[in-house]
Phi, psi and omega in degrees: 000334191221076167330292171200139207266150180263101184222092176304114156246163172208040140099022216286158165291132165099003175258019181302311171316330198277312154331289214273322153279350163307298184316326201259334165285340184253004169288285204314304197261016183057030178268162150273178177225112179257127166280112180248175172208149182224100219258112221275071176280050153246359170282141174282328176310327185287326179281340187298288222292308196100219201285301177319318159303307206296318168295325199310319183281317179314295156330268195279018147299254161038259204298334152297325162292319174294331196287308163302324181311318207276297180322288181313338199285302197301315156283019167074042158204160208247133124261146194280194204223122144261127159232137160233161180258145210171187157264121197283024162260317177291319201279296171315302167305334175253314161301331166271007160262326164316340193233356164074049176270172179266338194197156174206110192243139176237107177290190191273335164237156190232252182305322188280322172109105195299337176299348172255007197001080202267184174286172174039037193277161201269016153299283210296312190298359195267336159309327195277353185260324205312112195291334174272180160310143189206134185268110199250140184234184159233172206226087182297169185275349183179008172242116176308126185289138166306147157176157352298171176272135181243357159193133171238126194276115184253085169305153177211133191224001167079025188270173159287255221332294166331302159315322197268339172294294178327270229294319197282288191338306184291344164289337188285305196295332182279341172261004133295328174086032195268179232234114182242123175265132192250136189229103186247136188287117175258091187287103192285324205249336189278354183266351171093144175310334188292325197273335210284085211228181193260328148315277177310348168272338151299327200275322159321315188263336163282341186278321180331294185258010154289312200269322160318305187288356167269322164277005138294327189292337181289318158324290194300312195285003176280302159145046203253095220288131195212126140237144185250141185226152114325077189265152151244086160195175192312135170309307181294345192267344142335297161327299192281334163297309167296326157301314181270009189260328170260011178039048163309077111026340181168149201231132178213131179223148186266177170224208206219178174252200197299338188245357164288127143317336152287359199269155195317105195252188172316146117131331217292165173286353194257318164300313182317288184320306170307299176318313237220344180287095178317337180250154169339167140195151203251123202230141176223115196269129158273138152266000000 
C-alpha cells in the first residue's frame, strides 16, 4: 500500500518515537524510506548573509539526514538521504508528489513545540497542501506508538472529501486486518439557539448515520469487522473521545485542497485532531 514513504527531519529533540514508527511501517509494508531535510534559504537573515551561510545549513542538513538514516539502519531499514534548499513546507509538499511518494510521515512538532500550537507550522501547513498522504504523529515522552493498528478510527460527515479518506482508511485496515470504527459527529450547540430544535437535530443525526452506515457498509463488503457510532458533540473532541474510549491505534481523515471552500483553515476538526491526537493520524486531501 505504501512504496515509498516520505520522511522529513529537522533535527527536533525527541523524534526518535516518530523513527522507530516510520521503521515499523516500512518493515509492514517493504517500502522504501528517503529521509529529507530542507535547508530553510527563504529567511531574510539567509538571503542577507549569503552563499556562506546557505552551505552552513546544507552541512548541517547533511549530518541531520545521516543521523536519521542511521538511527533506521539501526532498526532494520535502510534509507537514502536527501537536502534540498526551499521553504520547508512548500519544499516537502512538492518534492513529494513531484517523486511519487506514497506517504509522508511527520511529527506534529518540530523545533517549535506542540505546546505552542502556533500558526502556520510545517506539519500543518504540509497537511493542509499535500496532495499526497500524510502521516502526522506526536512524539510521547516515554511511550511507543502502536503497530501494526489493530483499530482504526475513520470520522465521517458523509461529504466527498470524507468518503475519499473512508477508501484510503479501509484499505489501510484490509491490509492489516485491523478493526474499523466509524464515527460521525452532530455538533447540536455550533448551529445556534434558534436553529437548534429536536427537528433539525433529528434531521442532522439521520444524515450522521446514513453516513456513518455507508462506511460500515463499505467495511463489511471488504469483509472487514466495522462498527458506527453517532455522537452529539464538537467532532474533534469526539475524535479524541473515541480514541480513547475504543483504544484506537490511528485515525485517518480527510482535508481538503487549495480550492475547496472548506479547506482546512485554523481551528477545522482536521488541525484540531492533528494537534491534539495521541495516536498517528492519516490526512487524505480531496482535492
Amino acid at each position: 500500500m505504501y512504496d515509498d514513504v516520505l520522511l522529513p527531519v529537522d533535527g527536533s529533540e525527541g523524534a526518535s518515537a516518530v523513527l522507530h514508527h516510520a521503521a515499523e511501517l516500512a518493515q509492514w509494508a517493504d517500502a522504501t524510506v528517503r529521509v529529507l531535510h530542507v535547508a530553510d534559504t527563504t529567511r531574510d537573515s539567509v538571503t542577507t548573509v549569503g552563499r556562506s551561510v546557505v552551505d552552513a545549513l546544507v552541512r548541517e542538513g547533511e549530518a541531520i539526514v545521516e543521523d536519521a538514516a542511521d538511527t533506521l539502519g539501526t532498526l532494520g531499514v535502510e534509507a537514502d538521504t536527501v537536502v534540498v534548499q526551499g521553504g520547508p513546507a512548500e519544499t516537502v509538499v512538492e518534492y513529494a508528489a513531484e517523486e511519487g511518494f506514497d506517504l509522508v510521515v511527520m511529527p506534529t512538532h518540530g523545533r517549535t513545540g506542540l505546546a505552542r500550537h502556533l500558526l502556520g507550522s510545517v506539519t500543518e501547513k504540509v497537511v493542509r497542501l499535500s496532495e499526497v498522504p500524510v502521516l502526522t504523529a506526536r512524539m510521547p515522552d516515554s511511550e511507543r506508538l502502536a503497530f501494526p493498528y489493530e483499530r482504526v478510527l475513520i470520522p465521517t460527515d458523509g461529504s466527498e472529501r470524507a468518503a475519499l479518506a473512508a477508501e484510503h482508511g479501509l484499505a489501510l485496515a484490509d491490509a492489516l486486518d485491523a478493526t474499523v470504527h466509524v464515527i460521525s459527529a452532530v455538533d447540536d450547540y455550533s448551529l445556534g439557539i434558534d436553529v437548534r430544535s429536536a427537528t433539525v437535530s433529528g434531521e442532522l443525526e439521520a444524515a450522521a448515520q446514513d453516513a456513518v452506515d455507508d462506511v460500515v457498509g463499505m467495511a463489511e463488503e471488504r469483509g472487514l469487522d466495522a462498527v458506527g457510532h453517532v455522537v452529539h458533540d464538537a467532532p474533534a473532541d469526539a475524535i479524541r473521545e473515541a480514541v480513547a474510549e475504543e483504544d484506537i491505534h490511528a485515525v485517518v481523515m480527510g482535508t481538503t485542497g487549495r480550492r475547496g471552500v472548506a479547506r482546512v483553515l485554523l481551528g477545522s476538526v482536521t488541525e484540531q485532531t492533528v494537534r491534539t491526537s495521541p495516536v498517528p493520524v492519516v490526512t487524505v486531501r480531496d482535492d
